[in-house]
Every structure is written in structure tokens, then in C-alpha cells.
N, C-alpha and C positions, 0 to 999 in steps of 0.2 A: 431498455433493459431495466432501468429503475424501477417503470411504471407498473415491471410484473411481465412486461415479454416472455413470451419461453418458443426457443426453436427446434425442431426436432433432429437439428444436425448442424454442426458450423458450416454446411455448404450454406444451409439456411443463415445462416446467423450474417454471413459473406452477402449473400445476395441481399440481405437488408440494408448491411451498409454502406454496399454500393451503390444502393437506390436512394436514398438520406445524402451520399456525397454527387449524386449528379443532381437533385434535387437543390443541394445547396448552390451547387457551383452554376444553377439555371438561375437561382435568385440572383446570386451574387452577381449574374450578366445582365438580368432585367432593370437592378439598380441604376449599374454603371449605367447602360441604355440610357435613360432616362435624364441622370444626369450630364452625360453627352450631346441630349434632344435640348436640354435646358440651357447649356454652354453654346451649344450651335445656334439657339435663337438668341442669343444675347451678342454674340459675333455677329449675324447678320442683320442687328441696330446697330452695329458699327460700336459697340462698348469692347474692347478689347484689354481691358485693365488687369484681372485675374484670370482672365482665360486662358493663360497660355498656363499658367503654373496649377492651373487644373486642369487643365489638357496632359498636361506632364505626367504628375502625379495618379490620375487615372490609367494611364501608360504603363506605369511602371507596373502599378499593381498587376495590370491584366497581364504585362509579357511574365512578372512571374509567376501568377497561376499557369498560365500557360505552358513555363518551362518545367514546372512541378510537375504538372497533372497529362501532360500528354502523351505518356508513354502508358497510363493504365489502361486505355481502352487496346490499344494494339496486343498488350500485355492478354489482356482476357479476352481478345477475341483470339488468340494462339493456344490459348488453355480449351476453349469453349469449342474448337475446331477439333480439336481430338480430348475429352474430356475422359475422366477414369472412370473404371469400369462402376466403381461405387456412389460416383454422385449419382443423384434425382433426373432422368430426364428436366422435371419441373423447374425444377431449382436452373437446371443449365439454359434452356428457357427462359427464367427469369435475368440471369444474369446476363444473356446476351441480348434481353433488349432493356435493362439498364445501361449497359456497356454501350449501345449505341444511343442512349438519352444525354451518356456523358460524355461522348465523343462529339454530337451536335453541341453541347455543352460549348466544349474546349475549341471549337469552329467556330461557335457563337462570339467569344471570346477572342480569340484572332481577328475574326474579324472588323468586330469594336476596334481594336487594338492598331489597324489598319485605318479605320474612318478617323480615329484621336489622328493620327499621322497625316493625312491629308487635313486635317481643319487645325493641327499646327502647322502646317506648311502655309495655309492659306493666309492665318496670323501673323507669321513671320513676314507675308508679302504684303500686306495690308502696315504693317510696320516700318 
């Protein structure tokens, strides 16, 4: 909106920002990923020194995105099921495959969240 956007309805305006907040919350799981792949190969040279309180702290963070954000997709895909009579086909479209970009998102997420818990588990027994 800074840069000079203009939308021709807040359905529009709605559907952008929910495409920007699934879009973020994909990055924000490719990071952690990544960091996760980096802490896994460092545990399995058998360096266990930091890994668990990065293990943690990556935990933490994902169960509370998780607990934030996983009720907006259910949320709009209840809306998008019976939508009013004045939004956009388009727009309702758009927003229900956002809504499922942020719902694989927030799975994405979980699931991370799930692998951090098995390779502290594995830490703790290596320990």
C-alpha cells in the first residue's frame, strides 16, 4: 500500500493480505527447515553442545505460530463455503487458494515442530 497499490474492494485488499501472510509464514518454515537440516547434521557428528537449546527455541517459536495462526484457514475456508452475496467470484477464488497455501503453511509448521521433538528426544538419549 505504500508503494501506490490500489484495490478495487477490501475483499481485494483481504485477499492480498492473506496471500503476503501465507507467503510469510512459507518463508518463515523454509528457514527454520534449514536450520533444523543444519542442527541434524551437526548431531549426527555426534556435537551435541548447542543443539538441544536450539532445538528448543526453534520449538517454541513454531508451536506458537502454530497456536496463533491455525485457526485462520478453517476460519476462511467457513466464510469461502457460503461467501456473500457481494464479494468477487475472483477474489473468493483467490482467497480460498491462499487459505489453502496457509493451511499447508501452518502443516508445514507442525510438522517441523514434530521432527525438533524427535531429534530432542534422540539428544536427550545420546546424553
Amino acid at each position: 500500500m505504500r508503494a501506490g497499490a490500489e484495490f478495487d474492494s477490501p475483499a481485494h485488499l483481504l485477499a492480498s493480505l492473506f496471500v503476503d501472510q501465507a507467503e510469510a509464514l512459507s518463508d518463515i518454515s523454509r528457514q527454520a527447515t534449514l536450520k533444523v537440516d543444519r542442527i541434524e547434521d551437526t548431531i549426527s557428528r555426534g556435537r551435541l553442545s548447542r543443539s538441544r537449546e536450539k532445538l528448543g527455541s526453534l520449538r517454541r517459536v513454531l508451536t506458537r505460530i502454530q497456536r496463533l495462526l491455525a485457526p485462520e484457514p478453517s476460519a476462511f475456508f467457513r466464510l469461502l463455503n457460503r461467501p456473500p452475496s457481494w464479494m468477487d467470484p475472483a477474489v473468493v477464488q483467490e482467497l480460498r487458494q491462499s487459505a489453502e497455501e496457509f493451511s499447508a503453511a501452518v502443516a508445514d509448521c507442525a510438522a517441523l515442530a514434530d521432527r525438533i521433538r524427535l531429534l530432542q528426544e534422540e539428544v536427550a538419549a545420546r546424553a
